[in-house]
C-alpha positions as a Markdown table, in Angstrom:
| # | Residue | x | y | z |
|---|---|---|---|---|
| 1 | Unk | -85.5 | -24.7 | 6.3 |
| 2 | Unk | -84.6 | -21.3 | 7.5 |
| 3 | Unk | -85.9 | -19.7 | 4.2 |
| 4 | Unk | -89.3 | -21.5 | 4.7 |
| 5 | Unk | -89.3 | -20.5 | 8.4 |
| 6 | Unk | -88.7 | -16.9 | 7.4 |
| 7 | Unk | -91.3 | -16.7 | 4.6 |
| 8 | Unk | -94.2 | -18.3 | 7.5 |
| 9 | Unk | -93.6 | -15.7 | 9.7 |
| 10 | Unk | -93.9 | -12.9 | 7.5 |
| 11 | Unk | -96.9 | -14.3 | 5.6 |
| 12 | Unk | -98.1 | -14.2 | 9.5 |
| 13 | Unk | -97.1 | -10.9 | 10.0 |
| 14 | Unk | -99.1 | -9.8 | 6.4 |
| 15 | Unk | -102.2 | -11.1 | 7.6 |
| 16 | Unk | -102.1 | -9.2 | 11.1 |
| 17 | Unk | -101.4 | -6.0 | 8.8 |
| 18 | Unk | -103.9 | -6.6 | 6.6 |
| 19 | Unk | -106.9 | -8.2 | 9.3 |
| 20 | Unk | -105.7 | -4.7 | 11.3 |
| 21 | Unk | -106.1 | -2.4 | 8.2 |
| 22 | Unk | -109.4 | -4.6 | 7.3 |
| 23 | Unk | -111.0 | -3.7 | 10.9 |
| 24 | Unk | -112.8 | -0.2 | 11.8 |
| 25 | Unk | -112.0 | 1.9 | 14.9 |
| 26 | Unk | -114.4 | 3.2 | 17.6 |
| 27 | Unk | -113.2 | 6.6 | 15.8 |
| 28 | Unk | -114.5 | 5.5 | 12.6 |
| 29 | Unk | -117.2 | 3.7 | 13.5 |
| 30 | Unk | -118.8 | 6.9 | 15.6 |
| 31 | Unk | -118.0 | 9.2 | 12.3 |
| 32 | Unk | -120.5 | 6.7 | 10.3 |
| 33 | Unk | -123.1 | 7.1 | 13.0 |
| 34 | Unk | -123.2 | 10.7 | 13.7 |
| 35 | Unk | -123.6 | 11.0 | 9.7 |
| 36 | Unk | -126.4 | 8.6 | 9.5 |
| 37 | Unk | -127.8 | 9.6 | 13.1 |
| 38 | Unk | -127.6 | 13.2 | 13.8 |
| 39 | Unk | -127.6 | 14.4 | 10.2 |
| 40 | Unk | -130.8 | 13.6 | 9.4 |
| 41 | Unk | -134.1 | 15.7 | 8.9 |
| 42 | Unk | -135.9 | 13.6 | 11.5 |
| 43 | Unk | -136.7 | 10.2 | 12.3 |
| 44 | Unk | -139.6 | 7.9 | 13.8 |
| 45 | Unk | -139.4 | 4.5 | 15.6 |
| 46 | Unk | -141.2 | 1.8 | 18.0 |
| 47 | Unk | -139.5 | -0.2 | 20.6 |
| 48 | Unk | -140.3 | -2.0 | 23.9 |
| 49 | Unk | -138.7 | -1.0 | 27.3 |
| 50 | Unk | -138.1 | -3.6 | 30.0 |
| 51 | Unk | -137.8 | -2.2 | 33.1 |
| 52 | Unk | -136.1 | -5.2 | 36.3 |
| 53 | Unk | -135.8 | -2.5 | 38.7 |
| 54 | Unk | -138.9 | -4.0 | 40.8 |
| 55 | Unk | -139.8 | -6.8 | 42.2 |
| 56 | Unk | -141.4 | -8.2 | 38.9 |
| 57 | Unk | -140.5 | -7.3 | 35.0 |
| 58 | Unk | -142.9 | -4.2 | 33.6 |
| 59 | Unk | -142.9 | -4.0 | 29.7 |
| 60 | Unk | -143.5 | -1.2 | 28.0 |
| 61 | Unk | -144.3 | -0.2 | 24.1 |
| 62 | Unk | -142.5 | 3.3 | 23.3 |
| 63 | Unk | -143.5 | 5.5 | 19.6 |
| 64 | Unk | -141.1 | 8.2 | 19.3 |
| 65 | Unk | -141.3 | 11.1 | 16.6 |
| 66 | Unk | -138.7 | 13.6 | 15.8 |
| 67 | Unk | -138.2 | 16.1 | 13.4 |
| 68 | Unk | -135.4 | 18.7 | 13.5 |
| 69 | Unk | -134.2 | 20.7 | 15.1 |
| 70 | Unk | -136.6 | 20.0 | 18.1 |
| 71 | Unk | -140.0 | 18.9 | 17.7 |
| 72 | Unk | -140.2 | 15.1 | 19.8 |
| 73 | Unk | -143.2 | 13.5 | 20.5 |
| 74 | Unk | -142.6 | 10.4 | 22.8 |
| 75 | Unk | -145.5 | 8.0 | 23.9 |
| 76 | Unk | -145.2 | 5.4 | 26.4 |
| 77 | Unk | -147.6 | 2.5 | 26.8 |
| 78 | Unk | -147.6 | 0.1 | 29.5 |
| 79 | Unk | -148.4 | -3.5 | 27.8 |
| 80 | Unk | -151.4 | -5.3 | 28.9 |
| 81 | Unk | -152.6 | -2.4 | 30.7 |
| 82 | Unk | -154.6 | 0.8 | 29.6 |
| 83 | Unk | -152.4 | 3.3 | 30.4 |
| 84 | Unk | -149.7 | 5.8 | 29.1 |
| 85 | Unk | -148.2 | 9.1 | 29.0 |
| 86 | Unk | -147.2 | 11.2 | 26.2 |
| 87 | Unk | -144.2 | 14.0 | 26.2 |
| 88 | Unk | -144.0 | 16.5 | 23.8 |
| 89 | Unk | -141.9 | 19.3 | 23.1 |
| 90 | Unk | -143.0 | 21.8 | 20.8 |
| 91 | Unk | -142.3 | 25.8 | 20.3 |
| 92 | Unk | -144.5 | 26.2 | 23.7 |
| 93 | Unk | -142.3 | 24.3 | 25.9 |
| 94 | Unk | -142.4 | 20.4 | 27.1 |
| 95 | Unk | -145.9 | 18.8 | 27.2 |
| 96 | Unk | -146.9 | 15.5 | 29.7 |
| 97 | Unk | -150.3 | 14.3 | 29.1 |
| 98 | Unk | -151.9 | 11.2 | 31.2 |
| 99 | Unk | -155.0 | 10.5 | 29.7 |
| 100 | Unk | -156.2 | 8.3 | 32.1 |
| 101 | Unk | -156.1 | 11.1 | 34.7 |
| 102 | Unk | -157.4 | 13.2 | 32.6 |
| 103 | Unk | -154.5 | 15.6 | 33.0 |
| 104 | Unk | -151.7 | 17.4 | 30.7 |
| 105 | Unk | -148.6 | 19.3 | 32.6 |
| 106 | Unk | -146.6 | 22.2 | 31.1 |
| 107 | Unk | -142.5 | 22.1 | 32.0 |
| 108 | Unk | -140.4 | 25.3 | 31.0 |
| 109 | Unk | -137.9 | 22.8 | 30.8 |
| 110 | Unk | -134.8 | 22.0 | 27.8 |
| 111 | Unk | -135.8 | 18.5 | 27.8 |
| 112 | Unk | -134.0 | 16.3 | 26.6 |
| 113 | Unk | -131.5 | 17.9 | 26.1 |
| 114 | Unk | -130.4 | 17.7 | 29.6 |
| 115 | Unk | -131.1 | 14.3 | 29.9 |
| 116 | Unk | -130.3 | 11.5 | 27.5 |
| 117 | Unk | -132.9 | 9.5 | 27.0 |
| 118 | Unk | -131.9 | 5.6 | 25.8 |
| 119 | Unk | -134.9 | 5.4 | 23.3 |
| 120 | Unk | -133.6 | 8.5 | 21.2 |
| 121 | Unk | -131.0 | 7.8 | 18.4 |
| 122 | Unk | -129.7 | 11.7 | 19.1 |
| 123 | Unk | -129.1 | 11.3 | 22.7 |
| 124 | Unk | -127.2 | 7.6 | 21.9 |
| 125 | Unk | -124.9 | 9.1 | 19.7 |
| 126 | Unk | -124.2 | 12.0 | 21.8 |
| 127 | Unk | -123.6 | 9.5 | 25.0 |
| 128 | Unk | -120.9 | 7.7 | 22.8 |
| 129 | Unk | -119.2 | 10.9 | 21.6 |
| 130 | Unk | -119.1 | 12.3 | 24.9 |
| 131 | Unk | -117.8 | 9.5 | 26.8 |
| 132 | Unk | -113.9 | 9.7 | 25.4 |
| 133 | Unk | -113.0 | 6.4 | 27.7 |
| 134 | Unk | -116.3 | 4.0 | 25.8 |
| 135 | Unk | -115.0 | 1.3 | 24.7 |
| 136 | Unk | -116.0 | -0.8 | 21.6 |
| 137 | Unk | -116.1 | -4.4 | 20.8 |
| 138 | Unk | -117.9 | -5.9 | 17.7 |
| 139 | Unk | -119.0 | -9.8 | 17.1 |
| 140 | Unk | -120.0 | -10.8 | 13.8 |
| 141 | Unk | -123.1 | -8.8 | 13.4 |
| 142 | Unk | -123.2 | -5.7 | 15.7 |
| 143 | Unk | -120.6 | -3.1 | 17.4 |
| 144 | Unk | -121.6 | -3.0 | 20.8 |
| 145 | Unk | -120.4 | 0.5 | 22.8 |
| 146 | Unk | -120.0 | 0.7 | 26.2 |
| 147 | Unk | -120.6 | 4.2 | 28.0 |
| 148 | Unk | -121.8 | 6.1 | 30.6 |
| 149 | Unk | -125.0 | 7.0 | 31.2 |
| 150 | Unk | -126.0 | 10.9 | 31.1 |
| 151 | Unk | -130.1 | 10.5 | 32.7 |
| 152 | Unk | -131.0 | 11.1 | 36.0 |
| 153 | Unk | -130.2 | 7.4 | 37.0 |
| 154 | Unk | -126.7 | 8.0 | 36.4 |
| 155 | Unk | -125.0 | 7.6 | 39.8 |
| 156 | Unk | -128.0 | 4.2 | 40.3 |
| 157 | Unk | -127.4 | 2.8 | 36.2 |
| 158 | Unk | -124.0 | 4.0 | 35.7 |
| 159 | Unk | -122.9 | 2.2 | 32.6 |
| 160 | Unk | -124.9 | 1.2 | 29.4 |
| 161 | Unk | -124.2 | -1.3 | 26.3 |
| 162 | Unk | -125.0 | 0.2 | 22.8 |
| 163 | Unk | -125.8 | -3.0 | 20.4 |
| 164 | Unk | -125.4 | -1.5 | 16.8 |
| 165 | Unk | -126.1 | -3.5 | 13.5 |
| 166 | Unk | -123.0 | -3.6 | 11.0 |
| 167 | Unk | -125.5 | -4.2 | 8.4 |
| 168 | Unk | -127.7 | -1.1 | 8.9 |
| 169 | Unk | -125.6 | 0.8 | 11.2 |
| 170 | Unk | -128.7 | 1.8 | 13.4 |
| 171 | Unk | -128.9 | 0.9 | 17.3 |
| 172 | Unk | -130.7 | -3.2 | 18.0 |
| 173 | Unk | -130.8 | -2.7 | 21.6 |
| 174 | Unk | -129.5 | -1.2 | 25.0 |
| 175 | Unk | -129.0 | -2.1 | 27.9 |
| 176 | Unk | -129.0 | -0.2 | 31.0 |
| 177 | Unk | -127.0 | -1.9 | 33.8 |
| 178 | Unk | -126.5 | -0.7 | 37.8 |
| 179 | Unk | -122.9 | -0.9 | 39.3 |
| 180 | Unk | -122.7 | -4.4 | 39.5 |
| 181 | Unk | -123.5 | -4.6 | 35.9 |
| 182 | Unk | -126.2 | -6.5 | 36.1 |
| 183 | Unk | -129.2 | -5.4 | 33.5 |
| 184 | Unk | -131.9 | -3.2 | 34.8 |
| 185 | Unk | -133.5 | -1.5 | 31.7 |
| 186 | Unk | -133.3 | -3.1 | 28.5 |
| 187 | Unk | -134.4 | -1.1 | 25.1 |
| 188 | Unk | -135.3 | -3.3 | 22.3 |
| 189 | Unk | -135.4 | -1.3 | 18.8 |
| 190 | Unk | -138.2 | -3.1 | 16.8 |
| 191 | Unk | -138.3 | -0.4 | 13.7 |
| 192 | Unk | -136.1 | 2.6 | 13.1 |
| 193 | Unk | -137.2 | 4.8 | 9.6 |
| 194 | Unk | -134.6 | 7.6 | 9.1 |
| 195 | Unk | -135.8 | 11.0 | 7.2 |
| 196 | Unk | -138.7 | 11.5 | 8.1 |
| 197 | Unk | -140.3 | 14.4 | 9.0 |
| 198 | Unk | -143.8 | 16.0 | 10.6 |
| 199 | Unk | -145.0 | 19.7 | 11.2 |
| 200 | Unk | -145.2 | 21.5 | 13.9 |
| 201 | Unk | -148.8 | 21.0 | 14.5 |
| 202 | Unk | -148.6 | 17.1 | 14.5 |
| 203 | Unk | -146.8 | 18.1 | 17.3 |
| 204 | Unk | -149.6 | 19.9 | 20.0 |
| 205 | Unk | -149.6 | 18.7 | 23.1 |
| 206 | Unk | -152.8 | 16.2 | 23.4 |
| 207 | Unk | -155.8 | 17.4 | 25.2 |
| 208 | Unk | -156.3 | 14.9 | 28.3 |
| 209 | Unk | -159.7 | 14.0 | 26.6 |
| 210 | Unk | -158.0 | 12.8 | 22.7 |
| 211 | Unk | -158.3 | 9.3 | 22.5 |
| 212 | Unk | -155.1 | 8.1 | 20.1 |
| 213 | Unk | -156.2 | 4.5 | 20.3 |
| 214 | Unk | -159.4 | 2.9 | 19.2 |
| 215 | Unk | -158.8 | 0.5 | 22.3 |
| 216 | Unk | -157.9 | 2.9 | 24.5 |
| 217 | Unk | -160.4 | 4.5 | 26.9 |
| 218 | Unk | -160.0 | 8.3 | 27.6 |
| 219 | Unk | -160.5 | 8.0 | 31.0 |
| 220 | Unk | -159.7 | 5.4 | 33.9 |
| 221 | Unk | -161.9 | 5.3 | 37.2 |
| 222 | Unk | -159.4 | 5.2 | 39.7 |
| 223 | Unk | -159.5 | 2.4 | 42.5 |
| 224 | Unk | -162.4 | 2.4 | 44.3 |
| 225 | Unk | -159.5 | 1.3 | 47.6 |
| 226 | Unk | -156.5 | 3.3 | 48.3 |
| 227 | Unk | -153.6 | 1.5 | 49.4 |
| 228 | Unk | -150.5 | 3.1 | 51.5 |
| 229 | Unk | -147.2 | 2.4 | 49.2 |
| 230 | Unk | -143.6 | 2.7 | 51.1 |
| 231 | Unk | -140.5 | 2.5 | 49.6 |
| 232 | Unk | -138.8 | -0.9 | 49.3 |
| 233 | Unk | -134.9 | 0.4 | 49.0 |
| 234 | Unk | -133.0 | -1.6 | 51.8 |
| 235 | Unk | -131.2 | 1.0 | 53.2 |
| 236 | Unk | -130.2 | -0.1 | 56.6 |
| 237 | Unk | -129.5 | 3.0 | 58.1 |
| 238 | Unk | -132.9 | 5.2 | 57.1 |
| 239 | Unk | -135.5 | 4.3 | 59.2 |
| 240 | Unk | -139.2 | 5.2 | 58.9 |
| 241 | Unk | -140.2 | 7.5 | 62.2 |
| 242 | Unk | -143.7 | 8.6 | 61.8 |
| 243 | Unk | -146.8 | 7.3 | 59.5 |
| 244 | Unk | -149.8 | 9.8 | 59.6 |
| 245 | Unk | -153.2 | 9.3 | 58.5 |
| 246 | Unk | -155.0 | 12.9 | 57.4 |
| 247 | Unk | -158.3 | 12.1 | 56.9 |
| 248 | Unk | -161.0 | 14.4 | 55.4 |
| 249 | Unk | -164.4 | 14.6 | 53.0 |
| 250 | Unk | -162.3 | 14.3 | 49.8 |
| 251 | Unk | -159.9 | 11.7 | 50.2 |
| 252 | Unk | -157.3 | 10.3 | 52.5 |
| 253 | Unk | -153.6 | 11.5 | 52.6 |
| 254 | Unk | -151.3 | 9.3 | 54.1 |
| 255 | Unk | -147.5 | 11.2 | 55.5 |
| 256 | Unk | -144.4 | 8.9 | 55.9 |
| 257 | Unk | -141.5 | 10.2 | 57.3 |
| 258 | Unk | -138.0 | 8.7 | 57.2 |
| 259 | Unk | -134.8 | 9.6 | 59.3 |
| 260 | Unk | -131.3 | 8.4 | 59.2 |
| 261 | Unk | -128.9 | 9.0 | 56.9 |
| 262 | Unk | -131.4 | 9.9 | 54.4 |
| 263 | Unk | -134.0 | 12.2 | 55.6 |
| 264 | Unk | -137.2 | 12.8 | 53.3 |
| 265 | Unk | -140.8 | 12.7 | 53.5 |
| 266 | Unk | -143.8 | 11.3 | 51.4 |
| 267 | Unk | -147.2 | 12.0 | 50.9 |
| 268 | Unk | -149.6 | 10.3 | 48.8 |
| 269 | Unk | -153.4 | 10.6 | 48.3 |
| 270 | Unk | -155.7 | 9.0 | 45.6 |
| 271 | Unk | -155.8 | 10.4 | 42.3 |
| 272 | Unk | -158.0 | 13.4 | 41.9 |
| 273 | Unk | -159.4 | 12.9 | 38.1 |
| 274 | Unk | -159.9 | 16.4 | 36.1 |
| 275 | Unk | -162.9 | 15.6 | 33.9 |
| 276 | Unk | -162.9 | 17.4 | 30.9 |
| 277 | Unk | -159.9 | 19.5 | 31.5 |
| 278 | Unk | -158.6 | 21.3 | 28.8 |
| 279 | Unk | -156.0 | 23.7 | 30.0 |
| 280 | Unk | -152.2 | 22.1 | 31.2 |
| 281 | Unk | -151.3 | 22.6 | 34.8 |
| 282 | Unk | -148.1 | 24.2 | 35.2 |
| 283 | Unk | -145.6 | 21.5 | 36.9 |
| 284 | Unk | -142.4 | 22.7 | 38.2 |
| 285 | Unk | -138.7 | 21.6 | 37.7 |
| 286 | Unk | -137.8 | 18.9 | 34.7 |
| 287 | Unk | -139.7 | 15.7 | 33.1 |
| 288 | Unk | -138.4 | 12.9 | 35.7 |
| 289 | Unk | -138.7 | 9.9 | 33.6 |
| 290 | Unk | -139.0 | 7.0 | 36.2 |
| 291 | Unk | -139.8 | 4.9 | 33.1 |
| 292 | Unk | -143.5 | 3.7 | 34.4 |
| 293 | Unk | -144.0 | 7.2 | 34.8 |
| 294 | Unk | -143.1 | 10.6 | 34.0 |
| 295 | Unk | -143.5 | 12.7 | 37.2 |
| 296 | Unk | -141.8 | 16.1 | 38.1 |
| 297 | Unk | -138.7 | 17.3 | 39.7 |
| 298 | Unk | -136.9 | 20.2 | 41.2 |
| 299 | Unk | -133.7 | 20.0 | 43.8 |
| 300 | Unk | -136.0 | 19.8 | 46.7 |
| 301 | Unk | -138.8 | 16.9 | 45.3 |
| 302 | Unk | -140.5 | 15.2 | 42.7 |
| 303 | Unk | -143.8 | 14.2 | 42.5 |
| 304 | Unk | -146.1 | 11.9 | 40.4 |
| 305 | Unk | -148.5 | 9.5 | 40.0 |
| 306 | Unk | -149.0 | 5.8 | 40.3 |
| 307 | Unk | -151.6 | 2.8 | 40.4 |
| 308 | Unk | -154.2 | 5.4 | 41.2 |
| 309 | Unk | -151.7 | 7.2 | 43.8 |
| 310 | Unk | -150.3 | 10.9 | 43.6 |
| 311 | Unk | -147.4 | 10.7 | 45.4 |
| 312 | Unk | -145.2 | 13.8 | 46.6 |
| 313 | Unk | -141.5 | 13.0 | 48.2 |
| 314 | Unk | -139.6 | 16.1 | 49.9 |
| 315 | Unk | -136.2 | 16.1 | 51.1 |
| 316 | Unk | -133.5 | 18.7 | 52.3 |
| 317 | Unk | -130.5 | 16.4 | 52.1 |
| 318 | Unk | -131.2 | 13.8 | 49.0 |
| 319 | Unk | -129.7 | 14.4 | 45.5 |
| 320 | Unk | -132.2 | 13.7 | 42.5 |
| 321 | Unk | -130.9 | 10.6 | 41.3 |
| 322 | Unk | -131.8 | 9.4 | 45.5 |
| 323 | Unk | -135.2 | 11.0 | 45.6 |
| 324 | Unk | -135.9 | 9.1 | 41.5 |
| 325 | Unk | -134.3 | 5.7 | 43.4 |
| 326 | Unk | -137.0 | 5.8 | 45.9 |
| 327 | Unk | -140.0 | 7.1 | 43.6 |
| 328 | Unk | -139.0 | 3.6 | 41.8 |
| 329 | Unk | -139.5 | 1.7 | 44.4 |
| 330 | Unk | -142.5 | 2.3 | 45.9 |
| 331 | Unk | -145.1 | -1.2 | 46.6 |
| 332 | Unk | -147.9 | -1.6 | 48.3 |
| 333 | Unk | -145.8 | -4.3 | 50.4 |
| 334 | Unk | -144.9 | -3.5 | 53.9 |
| 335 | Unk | -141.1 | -3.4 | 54.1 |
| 336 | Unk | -140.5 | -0.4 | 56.3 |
């Protein structure tokens, strides 16, 4: 009886060994993706963004080129809706094109390389490398990491779940989740090809007036009615103080100013369309990808544009990841 006793619990004990020796490590795991990831020549790939930040769900279809060592091309598609925005980078510097405004912007700016952006391979990997404390689990068909985020959302989407196929060893999804962990961005991968690569000159920045899309239009009229947007963040101790209307024969501008703990100010003002513009207008600061836009930011502001709007927010005393936070949640609704 004792023998048999004896011989169960080392048969036990051979199976833990061997189910231990049988499983991969996070260590292990990240060597085969930074081999198939980061090693290669270049790669292309489609996917749809879901963004929950706002009071309603806005999908949006992403194409992303890359060739090495850093040539991206990145365009952004809202679905149902025509209008997108395309980021290059290129030997000249980082491109933003609108085509709907009829307008291209010029960044001196290392994007992304800065920023980790969830719809690049490159920057995934390098988020899982960098974080030493991500932790791994796996289920039967994917290895799912869990890191930090390095965008500018970081301190408002801190953590972010990695879902990576065992079978192809490419990412399936991610999702982006705020510091309750509840989802706000999700990234669904619908085709990844590995090894490709473009030249240079696929890569020009677009002139506002190229048309990449037989169903696209070059050009939107903006609305014919300008509405006053405010931001919808309940902060309970920033107050709106002062709302002026600045009216002249171009167009309306509308000032908001907010006190508090948070002090800043926004102006907005309809859309001026460039027709025909050929030449980028200079933009300062980084890309600020506020995911239904890409607008502009320094230390001091960021600015963009939006359902027709250009919006410009100012503030002394807010960090970048605050001033991005209210830039997302702007509404035509009056919540102030």
């Amino acid at each position: 009886m004792r023998s048999r006793l004896t011989a169960g619990i080392l048969l036990l004990m051979m199976m833990f060994v061997l189910a231990a020796c049988g499983a991969d490590s996070k260590e292990d795991v990240l060597k085969k993706l930074s081999n198939k990831w980061v090693d290669t020549k270049g790669y292309e790939l489609d996917a749809k963004m879901e963004i929950k930040t706002g009071s309603e769900p806005r999908l949006y279809e992403v194409d992303v080129w890359h060739t090495k060592p850093d040539l991206y091309r990145v365009k952004v598609t809202q679905s149902g809706e025509d209008m997108s925005q395309t980021i290059v980078r290129n030997k000249e510097g980082v491109f933003v094109t609108t085509p709907s405004l009829g307008k291209t912007y010029k960044f001196q700016s290392e994007w992304p390389e800065k920023n980790s952006q969830a719809y690049l391979i490159g920057s995934l990997a390098k988020d899982i490398k960098e974080d030493k404390a991500a932790v791994m689990t796996e289920n039967k068909t994917s290895y799912v990491f869990e890191t930090k985020t390095r965008n500018s959302h970081q301190k408002m989407l801190p953590t972010q779940k990695i879902h990576i196929s065992k079978k192809t060893l490419l990412p399936t999804k991610v999702s982006i989740l705020n510091d309750q962990k509840e989802e706000q961005i999700l990234i669904t991968f619908d085709k990844i090809t590995l090894g490709t690569s473009r030249s240079a000159s696929e890569y020009k920045a677009d002139s506002p007036t190229d048309v990449t899309d037989d169903n696209e239009t070059a050009k939107v009229e903006p609305k014919t009615t300008f509405e006053t947007h405010y931001p919808s963040i309940p902060w309970e101790s920033v107050t709106m103080i002062d709302e002026k209307i600045m009216k002249n024969e171009n167009k309306d501008r509308v000032i908001l100013t907010y006190g508090g703990d948070k002090e800043f100010t926004i102006i907005q003002s309809p859309v001026s369309f460039v027709d025909g513009a050929l030449l980028p207008v200079t933009a300062p600061g980084d890309p600020a990808d506020l995911g239904f836009a890409i607008g502009a930011i320094t230390d001091k502001s960021i600015t963009w544009e939006q359902n027709g709007v250009q919006f410009y927010l100012a503030s002394d005393s807010m960090s970048r990841e605050e001033m991005m936070m209210v830039a997302g949640s702007m509404t035509t609704q009056d919540l102030k």
